[in-house]
C-alpha positions, 0 to 999 in steps of 0.5 A: 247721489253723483247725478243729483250733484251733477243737476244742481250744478247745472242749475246753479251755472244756469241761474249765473247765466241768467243773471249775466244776461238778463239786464237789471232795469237799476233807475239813478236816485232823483236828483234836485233840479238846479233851478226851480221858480229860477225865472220869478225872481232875479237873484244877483248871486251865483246860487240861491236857495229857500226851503221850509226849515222842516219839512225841506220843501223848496220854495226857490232854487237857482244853481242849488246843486253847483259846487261853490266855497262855502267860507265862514258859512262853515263854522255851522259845522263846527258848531253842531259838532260842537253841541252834539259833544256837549249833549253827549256830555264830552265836553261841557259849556265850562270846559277851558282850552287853551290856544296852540301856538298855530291857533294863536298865530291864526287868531293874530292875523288882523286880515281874518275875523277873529277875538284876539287871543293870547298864549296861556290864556284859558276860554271856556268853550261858551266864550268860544261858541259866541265868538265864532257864532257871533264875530265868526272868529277863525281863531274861536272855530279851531279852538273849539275843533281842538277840544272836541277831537283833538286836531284840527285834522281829526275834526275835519275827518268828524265833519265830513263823517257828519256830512256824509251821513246827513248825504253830503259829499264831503270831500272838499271840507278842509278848513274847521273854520272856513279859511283856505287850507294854506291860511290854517298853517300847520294845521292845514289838511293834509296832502291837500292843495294850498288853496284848497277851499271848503266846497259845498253846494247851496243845496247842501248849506241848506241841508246843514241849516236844517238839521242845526236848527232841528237838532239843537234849536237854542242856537237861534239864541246865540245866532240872533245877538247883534253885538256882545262882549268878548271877556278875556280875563279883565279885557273886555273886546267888542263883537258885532255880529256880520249878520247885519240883517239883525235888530240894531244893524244896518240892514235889519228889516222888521218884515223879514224877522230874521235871527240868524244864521251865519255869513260867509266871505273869503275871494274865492267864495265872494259874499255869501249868507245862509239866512233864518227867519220865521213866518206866519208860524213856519220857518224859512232857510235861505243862501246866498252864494257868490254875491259881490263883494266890491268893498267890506261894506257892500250890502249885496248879500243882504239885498239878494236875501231880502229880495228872495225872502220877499219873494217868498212871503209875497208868493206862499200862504202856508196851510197848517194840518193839526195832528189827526186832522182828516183831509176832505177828499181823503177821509178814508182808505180802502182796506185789502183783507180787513173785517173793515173794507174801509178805514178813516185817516188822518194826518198824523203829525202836525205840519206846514205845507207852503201854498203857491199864491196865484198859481196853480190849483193845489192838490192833495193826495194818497200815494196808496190807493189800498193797505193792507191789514191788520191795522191799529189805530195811529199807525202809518199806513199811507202818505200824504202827496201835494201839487200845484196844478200837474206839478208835484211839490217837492223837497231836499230830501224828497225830489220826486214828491214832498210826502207827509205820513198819514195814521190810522184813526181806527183799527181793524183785524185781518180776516181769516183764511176762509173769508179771504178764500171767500172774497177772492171767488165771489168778490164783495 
């Protein structure tokens, strides 16, 4: 018994040495390039994105990972917050609150966006949703913050929990509404520098579009209006929305079909625009951070976002798969150990690729050359991947290659042991 404890400590300090000694090849997960097709459009602004709003495919990229203030751009947070407690039934559409004094102080100051509001008043959070989508109301944002969780502090903490789960590092949020930390009073985070801003990369702004849009997609509804009333008791307060690339608004093109999503200014962060619009079935997300911003009434954000979408309907025709649909070139897949050698695919979701125009040849492959039964049909068994000539397409959430599933159109069984036994000396 002593010399078989003796052997099995030897060996257990023998396998320690090995893994002290023996390097561990650990590769970085990818990252995104910081510019991508930087050089096909010039963009005056200091970072700029476009993406697919589904599958994340990026279309244009300059300076997307660079961190940046995102001002106002920020109430996008606050309002998926906000919807996802309603959806989990925290809070209802009807639920009144009432401005804290900090709120009230905030909503008063005539330097900030906001709808005034007023001591002892009650809003229902509806109102409150439609002031900060729309007039991008300070006051409205925090207000809304208070009633999912409390504190302004705690709906910070929420936010960067949200973040952090959806990849973001969320360090630098701050503000529930996009205000430097100082300009929020009391209800400033803390421990935090005064001038402390919410920082995010136009990357991760993206990210955030993404995810409002696919997750609570009726907020097209509100972000899409122009100008709307803010009803206070008897009192009725105009609100123009500062997206002013809507209908009815001054740099509203029909071409570009935009209905949202949110603009975002303080002086650190210049003028920035996270824009949505579809196209020819599809969707496209676009930011823009660190356009200028000489005057209230400089346009530059709009013009670099009209410039990029431009850029975009011009250079990508988007190919549309239907679900089941079988892919010439890639019809089937070799199956190992199957009573079938092999199998027909198909795509098993409906999607939108966007295909470089006047570029390239696009391709279309199989990430697995085999797979491995049994197999039922509709089930995921390989992936889809694209190129423009040597180039992979790539996404947000997919660097090293955009991949779309691909499913079973039939199904077949495992062979036994002795067919596998078989195969495996005579081959065939």
């Amino acid at each position: 018994m002593y010399l078989k404890k003796k052997a099995k400590a030897i060996i257990l300090i023998f396998i320690s040495l090995l893994i002290l000694v023996v390097p561990v090849d650990v590769k970085a997960a990818p990252e995104l390039p910081d510019n991508y097709n930087k050089n096909e459009v010039n963009i005056d602004a200091k970072a700029a994105i476009a993406i697919d709003s589904k599958t994340g495919q990026l279309l244009y990229g300059k300076n997307i990972n660079k961190q940046l203030p995102i001002a106002s751009m920020t109430k996008l947070v606050t309002v998926y917050l906000t919807l996802k407690a309603i959806d989990q039934n925290k809070i209802n559409w009807d639920t009144k609150v009432t401005p804290t004094q900090q709120i009230f102080a905030v909503a008063s100051n005539r330097e900030y966006s906001n709808v005034p509001l007023r001591m002892k008043h009650t809003y229902t959070i509806r109102q409150l949703y439609q002031a900060t989508l729309i007039e991008s109301a300070n006051g409205a944002a925090m207000m809304l913050a208070q009633a999912v969780s409390g504190s302004q502090v705690a709906f910070v903490k929420q936010m960067r929990q949200q973040l952090n789960k959806w990849g973001i590092k969320s360090d630098q949020i701050y503000t529930t509404c996009g205000l430097p930390n100082k300009s929020v009073g009391n209800d400033g985070y803390p421990d935090a520098d005064k001038n402390a801003e919410n920082m995010l990369s136009a990357k991760e702004m993206a990210i955030i579009g993404q995810h409002l849009i696919q997750d609570f997609p009726e907020v097209l509804k509100t972000t899409n209006i122009a100008k709307m009333n803010f009803i206070d008791q008897k009192m009725a307060i105009p609100m123009s929305n500062f997206n002013w690339m809507l209908k009815g608004m001054p740099q509203y093109r029909k071409r570009f079909k935009i209905d949202g999503l949110k603009t975002g200014t303080t002086d650190a962060a210049g003028a920035c625009f996270i824009a949505t619009a579809r196209h020819q079935g599809g969707r496209i997300i676009t930011v823009i951070m660190g356009a200028k911003h000489l005057t209230n009434t400089d346009p530059a954000r709009f013009i670099q976002t009209g410039k990029l979408l431009d850029y975009v309907y011009q250079n990508y025709q988007p190919l549309v798969f239907q679900r089941n649909e079988v892919i010439i070139g890639h019809t089937n897949v070799e199956v190992h150990n199957g009573e079938a050698r092999q199998i027909n695919i198909g795509m098993k979701n409906k999607s939108l690729i966007w295909v470089p125009q006047n570029g390239p040849k696009f391709k279309v492959g199989l990430k697995a050359k085999v797979v491995e039964a049994p197999i039922k049909e509709g089930q995921r068994i390989n992936y889809y991947y694209f190129k423009a000539g040597k180039n992979k397409i790539i996404s947000l959430q997919q660097p090293n290659g955009l991949l779309l599933p691909a499913q079973a159109l039939q199904s077949t069984n495992k062979v036994n042991f002795l067919i596998r036994f078989w195969r495996w000396l005579f081959g065939g």
